[in-house]
C-alpha positions as CSV (number, residue, x, y, z in Angstrom):
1,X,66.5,51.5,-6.2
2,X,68.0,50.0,-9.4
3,X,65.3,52.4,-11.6
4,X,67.1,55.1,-10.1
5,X,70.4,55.5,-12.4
6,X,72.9,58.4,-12.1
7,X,74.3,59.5,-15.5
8,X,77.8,58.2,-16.3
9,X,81.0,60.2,-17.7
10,X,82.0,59.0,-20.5
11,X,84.8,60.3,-22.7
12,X,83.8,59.8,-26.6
13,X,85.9,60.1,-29.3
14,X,84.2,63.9,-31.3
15,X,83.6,62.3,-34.5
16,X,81.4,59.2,-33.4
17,X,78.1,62.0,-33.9
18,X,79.6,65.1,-32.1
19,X,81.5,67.0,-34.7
20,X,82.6,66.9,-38.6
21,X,86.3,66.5,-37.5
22,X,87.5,62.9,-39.3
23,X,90.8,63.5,-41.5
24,X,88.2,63.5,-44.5
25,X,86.0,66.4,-42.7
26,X,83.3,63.6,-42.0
27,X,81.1,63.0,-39.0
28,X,80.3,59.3,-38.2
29,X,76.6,58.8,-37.5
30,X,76.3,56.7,-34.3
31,X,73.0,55.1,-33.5
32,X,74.5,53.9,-30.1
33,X,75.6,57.7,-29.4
34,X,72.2,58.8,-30.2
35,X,70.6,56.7,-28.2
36,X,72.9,57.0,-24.7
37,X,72.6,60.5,-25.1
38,X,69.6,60.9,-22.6
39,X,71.2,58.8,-20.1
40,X,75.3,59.6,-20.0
41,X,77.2,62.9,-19.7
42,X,79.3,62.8,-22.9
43,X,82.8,64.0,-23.1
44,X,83.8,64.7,-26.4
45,X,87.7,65.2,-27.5
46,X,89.6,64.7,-31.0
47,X,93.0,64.9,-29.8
48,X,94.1,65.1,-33.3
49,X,92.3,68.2,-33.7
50,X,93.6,69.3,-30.5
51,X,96.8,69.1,-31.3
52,X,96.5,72.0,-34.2
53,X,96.1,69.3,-37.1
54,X,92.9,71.0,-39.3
55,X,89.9,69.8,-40.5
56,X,90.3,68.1,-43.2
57,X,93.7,67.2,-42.8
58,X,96.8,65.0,-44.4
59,X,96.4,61.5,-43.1
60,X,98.8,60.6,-40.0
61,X,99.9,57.1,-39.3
62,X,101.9,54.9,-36.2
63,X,105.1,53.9,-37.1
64,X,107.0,51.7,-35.0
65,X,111.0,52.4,-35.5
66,X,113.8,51.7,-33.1
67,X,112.0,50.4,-30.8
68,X,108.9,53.5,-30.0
69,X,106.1,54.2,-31.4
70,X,105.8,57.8,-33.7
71,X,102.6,59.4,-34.8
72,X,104.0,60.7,-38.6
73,X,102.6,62.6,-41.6
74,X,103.9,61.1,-44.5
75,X,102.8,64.2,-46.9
76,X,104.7,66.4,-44.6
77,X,107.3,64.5,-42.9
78,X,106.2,65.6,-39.5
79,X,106.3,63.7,-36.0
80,X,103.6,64.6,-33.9
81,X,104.3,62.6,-31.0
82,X,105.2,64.7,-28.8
83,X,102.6,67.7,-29.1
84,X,100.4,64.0,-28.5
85,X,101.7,62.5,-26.0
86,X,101.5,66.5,-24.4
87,X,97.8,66.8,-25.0
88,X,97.0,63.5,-23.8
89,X,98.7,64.1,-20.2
90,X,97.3,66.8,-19.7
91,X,93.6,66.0,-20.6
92,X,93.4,63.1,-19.1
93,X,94.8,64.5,-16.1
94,X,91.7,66.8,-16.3
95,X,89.4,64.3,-15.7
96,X,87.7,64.8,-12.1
97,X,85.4,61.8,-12.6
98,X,85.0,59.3,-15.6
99,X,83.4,55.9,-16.1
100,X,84.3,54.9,-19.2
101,X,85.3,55.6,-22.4
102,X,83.7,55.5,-26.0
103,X,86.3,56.1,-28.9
104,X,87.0,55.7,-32.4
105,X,88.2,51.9,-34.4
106,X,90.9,51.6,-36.0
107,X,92.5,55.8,-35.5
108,X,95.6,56.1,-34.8
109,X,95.0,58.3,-32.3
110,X,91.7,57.1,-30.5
111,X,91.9,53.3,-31.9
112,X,91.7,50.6,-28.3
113,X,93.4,47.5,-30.4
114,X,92.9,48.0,-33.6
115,X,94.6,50.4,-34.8
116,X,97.1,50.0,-38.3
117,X,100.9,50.2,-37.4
118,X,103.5,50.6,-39.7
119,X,106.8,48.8,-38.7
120,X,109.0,51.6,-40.4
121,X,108.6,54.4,-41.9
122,X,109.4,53.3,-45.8
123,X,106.3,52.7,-47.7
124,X,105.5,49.0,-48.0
125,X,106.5,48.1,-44.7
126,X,104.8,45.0,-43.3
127,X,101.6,46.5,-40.4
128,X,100.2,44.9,-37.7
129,X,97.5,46.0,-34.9
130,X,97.8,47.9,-31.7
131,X,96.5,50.7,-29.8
132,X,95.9,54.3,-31.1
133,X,98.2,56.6,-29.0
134,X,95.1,58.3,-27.1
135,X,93.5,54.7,-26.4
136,X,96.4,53.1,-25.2
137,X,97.4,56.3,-22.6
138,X,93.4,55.7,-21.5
139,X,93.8,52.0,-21.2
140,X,97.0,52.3,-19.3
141,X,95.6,54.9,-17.0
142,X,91.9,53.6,-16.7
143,X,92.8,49.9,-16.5
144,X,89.9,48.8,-14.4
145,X,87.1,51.1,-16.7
146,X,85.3,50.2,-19.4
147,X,86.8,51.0,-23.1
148,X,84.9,50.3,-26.1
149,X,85.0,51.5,-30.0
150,X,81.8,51.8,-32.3
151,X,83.0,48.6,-34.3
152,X,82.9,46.1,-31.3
153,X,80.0,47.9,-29.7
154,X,77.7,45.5,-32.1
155,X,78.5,42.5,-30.7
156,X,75.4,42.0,-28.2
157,X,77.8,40.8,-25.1
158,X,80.0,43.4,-25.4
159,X,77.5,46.2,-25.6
160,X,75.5,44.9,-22.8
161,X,79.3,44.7,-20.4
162,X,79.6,47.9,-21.1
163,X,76.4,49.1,-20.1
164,X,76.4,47.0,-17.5
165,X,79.7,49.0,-16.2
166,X,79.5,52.2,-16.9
167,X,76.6,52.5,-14.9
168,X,77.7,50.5,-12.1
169,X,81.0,52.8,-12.2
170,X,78.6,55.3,-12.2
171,X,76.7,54.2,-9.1
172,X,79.9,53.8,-7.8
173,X,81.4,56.8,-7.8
174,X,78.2,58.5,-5.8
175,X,79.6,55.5,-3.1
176,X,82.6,57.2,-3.2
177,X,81.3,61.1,-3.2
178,X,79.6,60.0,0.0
179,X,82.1,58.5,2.0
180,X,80.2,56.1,4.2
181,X,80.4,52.6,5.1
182,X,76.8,52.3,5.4
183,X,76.8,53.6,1.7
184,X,79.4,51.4,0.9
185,X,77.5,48.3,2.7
186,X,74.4,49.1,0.7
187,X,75.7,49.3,-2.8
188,X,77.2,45.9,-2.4
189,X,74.3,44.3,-0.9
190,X,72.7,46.2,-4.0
191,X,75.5,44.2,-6.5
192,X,74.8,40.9,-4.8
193,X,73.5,39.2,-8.1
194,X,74.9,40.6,-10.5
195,X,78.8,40.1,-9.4
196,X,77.7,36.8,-8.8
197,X,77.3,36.4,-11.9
198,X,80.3,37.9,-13.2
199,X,83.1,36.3,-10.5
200,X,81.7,34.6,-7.3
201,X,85.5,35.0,-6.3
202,X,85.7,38.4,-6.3
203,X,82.3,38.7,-5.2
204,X,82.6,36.7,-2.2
205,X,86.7,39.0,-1.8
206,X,84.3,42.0,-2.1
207,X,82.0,41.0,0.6
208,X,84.8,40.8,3.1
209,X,86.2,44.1,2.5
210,X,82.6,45.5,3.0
211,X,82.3,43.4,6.4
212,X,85.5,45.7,7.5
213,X,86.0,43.3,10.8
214,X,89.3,45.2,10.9
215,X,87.8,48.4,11.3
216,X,90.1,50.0,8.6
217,X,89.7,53.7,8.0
218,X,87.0,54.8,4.6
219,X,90.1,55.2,2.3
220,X,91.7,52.0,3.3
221,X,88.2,49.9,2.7
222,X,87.2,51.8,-0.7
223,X,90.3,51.7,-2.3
224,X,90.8,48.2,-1.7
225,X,86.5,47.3,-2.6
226,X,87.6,49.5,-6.0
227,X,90.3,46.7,-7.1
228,X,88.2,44.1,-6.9
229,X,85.0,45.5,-8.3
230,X,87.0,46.2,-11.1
231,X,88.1,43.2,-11.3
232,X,85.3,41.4,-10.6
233,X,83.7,43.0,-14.0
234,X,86.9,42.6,-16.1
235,X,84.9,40.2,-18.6
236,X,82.0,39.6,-19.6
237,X,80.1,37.1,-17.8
238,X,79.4,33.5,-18.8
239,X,76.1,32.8,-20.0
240,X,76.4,29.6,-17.9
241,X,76.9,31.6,-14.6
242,X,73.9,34.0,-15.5
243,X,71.7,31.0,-16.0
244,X,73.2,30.1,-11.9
245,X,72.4,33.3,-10.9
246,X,68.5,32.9,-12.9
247,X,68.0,29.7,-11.0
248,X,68.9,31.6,-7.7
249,X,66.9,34.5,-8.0
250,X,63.5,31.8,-9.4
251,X,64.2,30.0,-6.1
252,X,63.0,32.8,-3.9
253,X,59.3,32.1,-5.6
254,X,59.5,28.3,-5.4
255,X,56.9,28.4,-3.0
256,X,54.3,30.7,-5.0
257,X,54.6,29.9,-8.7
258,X,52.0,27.4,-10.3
259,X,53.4,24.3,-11.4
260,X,52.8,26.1,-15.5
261,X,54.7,29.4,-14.2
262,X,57.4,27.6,-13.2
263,X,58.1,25.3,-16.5
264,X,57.4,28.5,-18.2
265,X,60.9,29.9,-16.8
266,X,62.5,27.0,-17.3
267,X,62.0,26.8,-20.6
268,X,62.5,30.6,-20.9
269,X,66.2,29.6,-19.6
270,X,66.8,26.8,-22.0
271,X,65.7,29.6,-24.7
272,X,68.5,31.6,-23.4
273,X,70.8,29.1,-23.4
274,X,70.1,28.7,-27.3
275,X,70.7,32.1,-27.8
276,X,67.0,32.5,-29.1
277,X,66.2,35.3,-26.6
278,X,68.8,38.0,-24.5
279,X,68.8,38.2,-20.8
280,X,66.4,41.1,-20.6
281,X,63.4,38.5,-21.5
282,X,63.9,36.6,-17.9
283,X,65.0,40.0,-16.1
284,X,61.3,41.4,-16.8
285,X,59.6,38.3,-15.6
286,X,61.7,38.1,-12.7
287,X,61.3,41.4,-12.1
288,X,57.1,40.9,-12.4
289,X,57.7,38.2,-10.1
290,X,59.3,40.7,-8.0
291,X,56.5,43.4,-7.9
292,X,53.5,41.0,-7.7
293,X,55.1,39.0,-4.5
294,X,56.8,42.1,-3.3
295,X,59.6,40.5,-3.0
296,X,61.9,43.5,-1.9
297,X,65.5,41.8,-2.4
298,X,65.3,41.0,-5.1
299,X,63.3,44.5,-6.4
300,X,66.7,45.8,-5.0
301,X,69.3,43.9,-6.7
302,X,71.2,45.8,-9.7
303,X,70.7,42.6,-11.8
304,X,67.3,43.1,-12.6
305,X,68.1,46.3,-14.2
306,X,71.6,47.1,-14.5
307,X,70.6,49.5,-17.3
308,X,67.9,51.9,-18.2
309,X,65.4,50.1,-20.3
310,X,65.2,52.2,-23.0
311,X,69.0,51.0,-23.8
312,X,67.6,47.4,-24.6
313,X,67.4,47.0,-27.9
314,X,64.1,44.7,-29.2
315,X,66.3,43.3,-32.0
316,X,68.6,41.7,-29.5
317,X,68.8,37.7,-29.7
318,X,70.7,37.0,-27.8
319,X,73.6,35.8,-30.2
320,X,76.9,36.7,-30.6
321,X,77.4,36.4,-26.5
322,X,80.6,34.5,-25.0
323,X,80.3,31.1,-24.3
């Protein structure tokens, strides 16, 4: 059932409301943190404290010179790249299981694409924006997982994406621990909607895998259903294709509705189209829908739910989505 969530992995950057261990000795409160907390297995790390830099500590910085990038301390003069580029081998070969990460804007160790670099090491040198050394090692490695920072975690269409993943990555991965086709058949049937509404291509790519009409072995099938789930939820979905998907799932009641109930919905749509309400608004009536009609598909698509409830925040509009 799409109620029933397993608890994702996610790596979070220490500071971001885990420990006083910014440059500065600061902790960053992190409403967001706070609030996942009863539903995901954090993993906090400060790979700058892990590489033997205290708390508080001098500044460090990127600096881009002939051609590399150097993590440097300009009050001492040191290059820490390497005892970095060390630790960050070595934990993230640690991880058994993860399904996203959660790290710090704007570091230069933990930053995902925003991150200051220097281009040289003389003071005054022009700067432009890149990836911490830490977040870009995770995004090279974790390509196809979710990777977010505090900063862009406000935006409503990003925070919902990546709720949206981590727990499907999360569902996944049981998939995985089981080792069944069955299991594997289930989950997608389960995923229907909702990768519908992110990429019909990959969807429908997906689908066929699952089918397995060349009777591939479990490794062959997963591996391959892995690239394009991740794929499939690369971006975050148009709100135009979530309004097809809406239409599709109201179909299935076109037959029981009152003529009110259904213009209802359809203005509810055209609501969400003006960003005057968030997705969740037509979820819970389709989800009513669901339960009053017993309607069991649609009761078991992901779509409905693809998130706890209590991760919904009631001062979401709806606004700042992709169009």
């Amino acid at each position: 059932m799409p109620g029933n969530f397993p608890k994702p992995v996610v790596v979070v950057s220490k500071c971001l409301g885990f420990d006083s261990c910014r440059y500065d000795g600061s902790k960053i409160d992190t409403p967001f943190v706070e609030k996942l907390k009863a539903h995901v297995t954090f993993l906090p790390v400060c790979p700058e404290v892990e590489i033997g830099l205290g708390v508080p500590r001098k500044p460090i910085r990127i600096v881009f010179d002939s051609g590399k990038k150097a993590l440097y301390q300009p009050a001492t003069g040191k290059d820490f790249s390497g005892p970095m580029q060390s630790f960050v081998e070595t934990f993230l070969d640690s991880l058994a299981q993860v399904d996203g990460f959660f790290l710090k804007s704007r570091s230069p160790s933990c930053g995902v694409g925003d991150a200051k670099i220097h281009d040289g090491f003389e003071e005054g040198a022009r700067t432009f924006k890149g990836r911490g050394f830490f977040g870009d090692a995770v995004q090279e490695r974790f390509a196809g997982l979710p990777v977010e920072d505090e900063g862009r975690i406000r935006n409503f269409s990003i925070r919902e994406h990546f709720l949206s993943r981590i727990f499907l990555f999360a569902r996944f991965r049981e998939v995985k621990a089981n080792g069944t086709i069955q299991g594997l058949v289930n989950f997608h049937s389960a995923q229907k909607l909702l990768l519908m509404g992110y990429n019909q291509a990959q969807m429908r790519l997906a689908g066929k895998i699952v089918a397995n009409h060349e009777k591939a072995d479990w490794k062959t099938v997963v591996t391959s259903y892995e690239e394009h789930l991740e794929r499939a939820l690369a971006h975050p979905p148009r709100f135009t294709a979530m309004i097809n998907v809406l239409l599709h799932a109201f179909g299935g009641f076109s037959e029981v509705l009152s003529k009110e109930e259904k213009a209802f919905f359809l203005e509810s749509i055209e609501e969400y189209r003006d960003e005057r309400i968030p997705l969740s608004v037509l979820l819970h009536i389709l989800r009513a829908w669901s339960i009053r009609y017993k309607n069991n598909y649609l009761l078991g698509q992901t779509f409905l739910q693809p998130y706890p409830l209590e991760l919904v925040e009631i001062s979401d509009s709806g606004k700042g989505r992709d169009r």
